[in-house]
N, C-alpha and C positions, 0 to 999 in steps of 0.2 A: 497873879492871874491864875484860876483855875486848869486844869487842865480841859473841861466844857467848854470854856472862854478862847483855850488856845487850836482849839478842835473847829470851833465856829468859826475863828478869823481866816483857818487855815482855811475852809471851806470856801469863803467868801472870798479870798484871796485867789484860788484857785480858780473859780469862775471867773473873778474880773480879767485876770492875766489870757484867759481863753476869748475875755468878748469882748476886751479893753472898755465896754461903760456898758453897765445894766441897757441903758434903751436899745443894744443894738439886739438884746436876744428877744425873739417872739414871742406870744404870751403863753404858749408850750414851756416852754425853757422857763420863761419867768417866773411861772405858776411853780414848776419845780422846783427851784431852788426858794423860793419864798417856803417851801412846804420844806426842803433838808433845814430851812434856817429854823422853822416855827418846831422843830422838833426841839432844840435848845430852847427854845422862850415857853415849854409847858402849854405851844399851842397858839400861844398869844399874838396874834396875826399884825394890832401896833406895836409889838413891841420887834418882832420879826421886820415889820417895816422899819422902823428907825435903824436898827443895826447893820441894815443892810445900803440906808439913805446914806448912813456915815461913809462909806464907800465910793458909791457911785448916786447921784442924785436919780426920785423914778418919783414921777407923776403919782400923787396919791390918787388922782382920776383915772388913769391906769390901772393901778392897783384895785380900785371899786369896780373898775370893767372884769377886771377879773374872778373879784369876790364879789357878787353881785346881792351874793346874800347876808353881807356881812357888812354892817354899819359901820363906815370910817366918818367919826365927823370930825374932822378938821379939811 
């Protein structure tokens, strides 16, 4: 595992431990850390979603309410 790798789970870790499951934090909060995660995935906003799905389970309907401009199609 990289040290990048061990920097993002840290991250992700760290939020869930604060809000015990993604849905409970607001789409303020959500939007942010989707954006610290997308800083490790080169931007990549599905791939920032999967990494963070692995965690705690988030609405990909959710996530289009939030990125409105940004084509999820699954």
């Amino acid at each position: 595992m990289s040290y990048d790798e061990l920097e993002l789970e840290a991250l992700i870790q760290e939020n869930l431990e604060n809000c015990k499951d993604f849905d409970n934090l607001d789409d303020e909060e959500l939007y942010t850390l989707v954006e610290s995660v997308r800083e490790y995935t080169d931007g990549d906003i599905e791939e920032a979603y999967e990494q963070l799905n692995q965690y705690s389970p988030i609405s990909r309907k959710r996530l289009a309410d939030i990125y409105p401009d940004i084509l999820l199609n699954k």
